[in-house]
Kinemage of the C-alpha trace (Angstrom):
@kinemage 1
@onewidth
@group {chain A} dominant
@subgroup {mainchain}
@vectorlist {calphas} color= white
{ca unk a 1} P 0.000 0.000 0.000
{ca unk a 2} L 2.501 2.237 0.672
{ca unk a 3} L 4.385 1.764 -2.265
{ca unk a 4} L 1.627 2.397 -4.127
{ca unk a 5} L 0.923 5.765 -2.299
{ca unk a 6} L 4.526 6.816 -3.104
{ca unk a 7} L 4.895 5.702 -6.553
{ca unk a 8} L 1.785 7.845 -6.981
{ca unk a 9} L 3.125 10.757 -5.594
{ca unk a 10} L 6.235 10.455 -7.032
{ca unk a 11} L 4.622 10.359 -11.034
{ca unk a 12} L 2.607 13.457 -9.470
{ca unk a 13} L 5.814 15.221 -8.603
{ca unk a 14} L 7.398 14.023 -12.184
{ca unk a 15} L 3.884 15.400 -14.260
{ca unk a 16} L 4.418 19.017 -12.377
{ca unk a 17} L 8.009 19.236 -12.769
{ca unk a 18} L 7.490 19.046 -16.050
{ca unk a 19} L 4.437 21.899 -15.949
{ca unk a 20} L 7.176 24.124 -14.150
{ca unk a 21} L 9.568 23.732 -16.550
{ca unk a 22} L 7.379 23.429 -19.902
{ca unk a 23} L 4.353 25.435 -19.401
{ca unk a 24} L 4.593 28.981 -17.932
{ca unk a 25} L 4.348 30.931 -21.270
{ca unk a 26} L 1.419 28.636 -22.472
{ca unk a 27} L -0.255 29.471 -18.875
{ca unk a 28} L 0.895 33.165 -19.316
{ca unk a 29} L -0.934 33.549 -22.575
{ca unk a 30} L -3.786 31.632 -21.403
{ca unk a 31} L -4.089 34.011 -18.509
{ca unk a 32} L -3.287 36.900 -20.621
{ca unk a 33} L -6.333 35.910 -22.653
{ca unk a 34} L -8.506 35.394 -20.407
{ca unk a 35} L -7.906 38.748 -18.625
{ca unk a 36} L -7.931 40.497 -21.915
{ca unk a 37} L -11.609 39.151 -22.205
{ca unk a 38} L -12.892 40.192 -18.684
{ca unk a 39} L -11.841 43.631 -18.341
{ca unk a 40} L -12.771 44.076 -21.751
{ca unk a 41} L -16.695 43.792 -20.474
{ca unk a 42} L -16.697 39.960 -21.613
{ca unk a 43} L -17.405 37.053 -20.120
{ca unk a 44} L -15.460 33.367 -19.289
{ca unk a 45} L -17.456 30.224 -20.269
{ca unk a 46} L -16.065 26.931 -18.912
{ca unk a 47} L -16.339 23.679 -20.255
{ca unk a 48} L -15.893 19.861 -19.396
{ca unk a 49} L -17.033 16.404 -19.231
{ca unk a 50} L -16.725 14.297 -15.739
{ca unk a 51} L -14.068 15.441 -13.391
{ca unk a 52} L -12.994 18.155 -16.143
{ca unk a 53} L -17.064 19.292 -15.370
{ca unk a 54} L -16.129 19.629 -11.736
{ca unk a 55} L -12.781 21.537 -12.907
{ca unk a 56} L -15.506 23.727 -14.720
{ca unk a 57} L -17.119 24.514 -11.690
{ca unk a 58} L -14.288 24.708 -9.403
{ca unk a 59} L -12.504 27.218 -11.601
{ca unk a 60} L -15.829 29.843 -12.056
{ca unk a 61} L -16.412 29.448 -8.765
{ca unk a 62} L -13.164 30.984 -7.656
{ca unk a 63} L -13.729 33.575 -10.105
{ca unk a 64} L -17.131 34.174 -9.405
{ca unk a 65} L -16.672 34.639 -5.531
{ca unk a 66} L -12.798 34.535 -4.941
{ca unk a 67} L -9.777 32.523 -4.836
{ca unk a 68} L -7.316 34.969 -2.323
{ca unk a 69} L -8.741 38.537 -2.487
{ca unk a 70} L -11.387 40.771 -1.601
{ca unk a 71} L -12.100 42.021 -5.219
{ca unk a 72} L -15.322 42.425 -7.258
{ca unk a 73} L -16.855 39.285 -9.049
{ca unk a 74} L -15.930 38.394 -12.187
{ca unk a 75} L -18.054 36.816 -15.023
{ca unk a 76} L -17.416 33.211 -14.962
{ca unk a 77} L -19.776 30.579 -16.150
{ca unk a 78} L -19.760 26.782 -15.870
{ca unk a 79} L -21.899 24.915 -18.803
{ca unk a 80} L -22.001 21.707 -16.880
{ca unk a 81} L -24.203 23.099 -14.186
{ca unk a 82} L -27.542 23.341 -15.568
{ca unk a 83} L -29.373 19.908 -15.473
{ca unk a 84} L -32.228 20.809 -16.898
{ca unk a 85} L -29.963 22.443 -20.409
{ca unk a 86} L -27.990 19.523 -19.923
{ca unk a 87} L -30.969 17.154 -20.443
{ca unk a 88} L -33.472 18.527 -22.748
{ca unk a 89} L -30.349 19.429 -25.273
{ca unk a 90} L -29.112 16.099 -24.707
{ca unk a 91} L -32.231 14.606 -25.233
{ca unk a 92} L -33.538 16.881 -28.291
{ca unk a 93} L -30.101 17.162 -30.338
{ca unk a 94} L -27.772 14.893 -28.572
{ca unk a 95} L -24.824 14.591 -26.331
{ca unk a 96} L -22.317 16.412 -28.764
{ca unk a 97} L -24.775 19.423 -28.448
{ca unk a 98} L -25.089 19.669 -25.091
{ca unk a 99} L -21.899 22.763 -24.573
{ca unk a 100} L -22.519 24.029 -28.391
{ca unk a 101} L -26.218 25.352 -28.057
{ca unk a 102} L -25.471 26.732 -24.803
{ca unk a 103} L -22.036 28.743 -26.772
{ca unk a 104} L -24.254 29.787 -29.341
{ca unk a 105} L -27.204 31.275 -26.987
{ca unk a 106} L -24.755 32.789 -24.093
{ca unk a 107} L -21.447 33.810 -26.086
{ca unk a 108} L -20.715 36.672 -27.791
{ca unk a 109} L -17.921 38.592 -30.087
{ca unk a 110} L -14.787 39.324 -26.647
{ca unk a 111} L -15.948 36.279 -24.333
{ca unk a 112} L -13.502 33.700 -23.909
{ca unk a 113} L -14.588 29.997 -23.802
{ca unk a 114} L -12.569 28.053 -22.011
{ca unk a 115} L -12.935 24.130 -22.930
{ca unk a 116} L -10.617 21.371 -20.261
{ca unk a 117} L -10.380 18.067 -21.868
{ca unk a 118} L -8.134 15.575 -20.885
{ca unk a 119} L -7.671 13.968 -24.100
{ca unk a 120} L -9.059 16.961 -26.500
{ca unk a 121} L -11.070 15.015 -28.417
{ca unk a 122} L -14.556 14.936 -26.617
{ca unk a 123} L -17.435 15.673 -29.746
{ca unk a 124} L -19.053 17.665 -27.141
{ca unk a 125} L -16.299 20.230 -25.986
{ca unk a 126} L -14.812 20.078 -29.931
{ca unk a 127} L -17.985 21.170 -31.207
{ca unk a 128} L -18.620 24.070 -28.881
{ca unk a 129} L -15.040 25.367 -30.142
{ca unk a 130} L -16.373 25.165 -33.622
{ca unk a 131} L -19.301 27.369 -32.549
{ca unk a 132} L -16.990 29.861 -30.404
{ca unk a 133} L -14.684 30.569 -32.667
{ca unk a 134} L -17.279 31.119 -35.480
{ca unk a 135} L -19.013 33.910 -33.071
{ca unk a 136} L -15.620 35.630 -32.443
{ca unk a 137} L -15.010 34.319 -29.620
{ca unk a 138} L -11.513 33.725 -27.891
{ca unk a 139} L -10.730 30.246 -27.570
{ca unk a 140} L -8.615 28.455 -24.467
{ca unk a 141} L -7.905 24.804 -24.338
{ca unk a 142} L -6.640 23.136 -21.628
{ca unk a 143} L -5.762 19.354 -22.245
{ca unk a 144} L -2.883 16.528 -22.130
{ca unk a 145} L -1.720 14.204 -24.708
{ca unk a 146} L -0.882 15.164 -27.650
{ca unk a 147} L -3.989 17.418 -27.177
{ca unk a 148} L -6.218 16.207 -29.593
{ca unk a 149} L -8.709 17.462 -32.178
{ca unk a 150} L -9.296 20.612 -30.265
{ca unk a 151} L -6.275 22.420 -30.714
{ca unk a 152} L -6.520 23.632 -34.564
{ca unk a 153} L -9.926 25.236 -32.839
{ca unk a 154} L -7.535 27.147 -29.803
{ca unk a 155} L -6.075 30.556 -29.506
{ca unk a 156} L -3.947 29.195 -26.418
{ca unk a 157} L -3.221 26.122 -25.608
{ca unk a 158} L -2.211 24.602 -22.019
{ca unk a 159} L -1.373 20.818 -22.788
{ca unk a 160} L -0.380 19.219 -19.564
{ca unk a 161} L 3.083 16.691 -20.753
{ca unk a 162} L 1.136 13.432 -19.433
{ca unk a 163} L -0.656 9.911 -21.217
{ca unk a 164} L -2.270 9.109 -17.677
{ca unk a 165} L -5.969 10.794 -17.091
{ca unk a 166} L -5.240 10.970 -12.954
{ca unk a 167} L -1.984 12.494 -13.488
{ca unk a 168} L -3.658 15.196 -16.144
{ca unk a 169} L -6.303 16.152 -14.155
{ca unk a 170} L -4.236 16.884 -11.016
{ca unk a 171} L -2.038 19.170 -13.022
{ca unk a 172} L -5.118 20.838 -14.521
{ca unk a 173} L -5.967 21.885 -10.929
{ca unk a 174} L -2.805 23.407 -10.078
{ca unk a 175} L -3.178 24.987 -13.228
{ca unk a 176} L -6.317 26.571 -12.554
{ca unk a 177} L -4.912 27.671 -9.756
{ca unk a 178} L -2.712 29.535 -11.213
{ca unk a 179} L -4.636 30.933 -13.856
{ca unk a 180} L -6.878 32.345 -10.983
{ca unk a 181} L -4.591 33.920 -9.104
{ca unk a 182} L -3.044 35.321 -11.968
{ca unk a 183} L -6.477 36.481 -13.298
{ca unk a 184} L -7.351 37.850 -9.681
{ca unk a 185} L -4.499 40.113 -9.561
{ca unk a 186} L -5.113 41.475 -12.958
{ca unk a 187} L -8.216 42.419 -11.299
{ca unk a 188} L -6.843 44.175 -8.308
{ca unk a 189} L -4.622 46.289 -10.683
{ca unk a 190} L -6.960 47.230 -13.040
{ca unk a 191} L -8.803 49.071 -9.555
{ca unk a 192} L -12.324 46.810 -9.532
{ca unk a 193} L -13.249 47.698 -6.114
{ca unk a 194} L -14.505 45.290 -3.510
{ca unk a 195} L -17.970 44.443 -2.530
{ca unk a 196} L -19.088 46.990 0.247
């Protein structure tokens, strides 16, 4: 068990070596993108299936309320929230649908839509690119692999240097993270005030 537990930890370690050393600039424009978008008057819609859905959520959240600082909200949106979207899209035009329809009735020209995907190639999330990009919309991937279909459809692209879903997701956390707290301070400079 323990070995286990350690051999774990140690691939962990290995995946965000590997982030540190490979992927600041791809965060940095990601970030740079993103807060481009929101203090331009736009919004950020997320995007994922399973426990990229809950990295969805996770990551408007923080933006939404806050992630270290008293600052004003920012416009964050997950699309895997809504069950009752979720369903009657699903059910009416399918599963691939299910992120596209809701691009096409909530996005517009300055937003930035923001897709995770472990693999990049989920129909769904590819699809909802397609749509975003066609309204003008800045495009963010963030993914592993080799990163898929999705990346001919991103203006930035965060792929985490990783085959293994567990290990992937982990570093898309951290990356998050970071993306918030980058994002946050952005905020604070640009002089949004805090709630009263």
């Amino acid at each position: 068990m323990h070995e286990t537990i350690r051999t774990h930890l140690d691939e962990h370690l290995a995946v965000l070596q590997r982030v540190a050393g490979e992927l600041p600039d791809a965060i940095a424009a990601a970030a740079a993108l993103t807060i481009r978008g929101l203090a331009g008057g736009g919004k950020l819609l997320v995007m994922g299936n399973g426990g990229s859905a809950a990295d969805a959520q996770h990551f408007a959240a923080e933006l939404v309320g806050r992630f270290r600082c008293e600052r004003a909200a920012l416009a964050a949106i997950a699309l895997s929230t809504d069950t009752s979207i979720l369903t009657a899209v699903g059910n009416d035009y399918g599963f691939e649908s299910i992120f596209s329809r809701q691009v096409e009735a909530l996005a517009r020209p300055g937003d930035v839509v923001f897709a995770i995907s472990t693999s990049g190639r989920s129909p769904n999330v590819v699809k909802a690119l397609a749509v975003a990009r066609r309204l003008g919309c800045a495009t963010i991937v963030l993914t592993g692999g080799d990163g898929g279909s999705a990346l001919p459809l991103a203006d930035a692209v965060i792929t985490v240097p990783s085959g293994q879903t567990p290990l992937i997701q982990e570093a898309h956390l951290t990356i998050i993270h970071i993306l918030c707290h980058l994002i946050e301070q952005a905020s604070l400079r640009e002089g949004r005030p805090a709630p009263a």
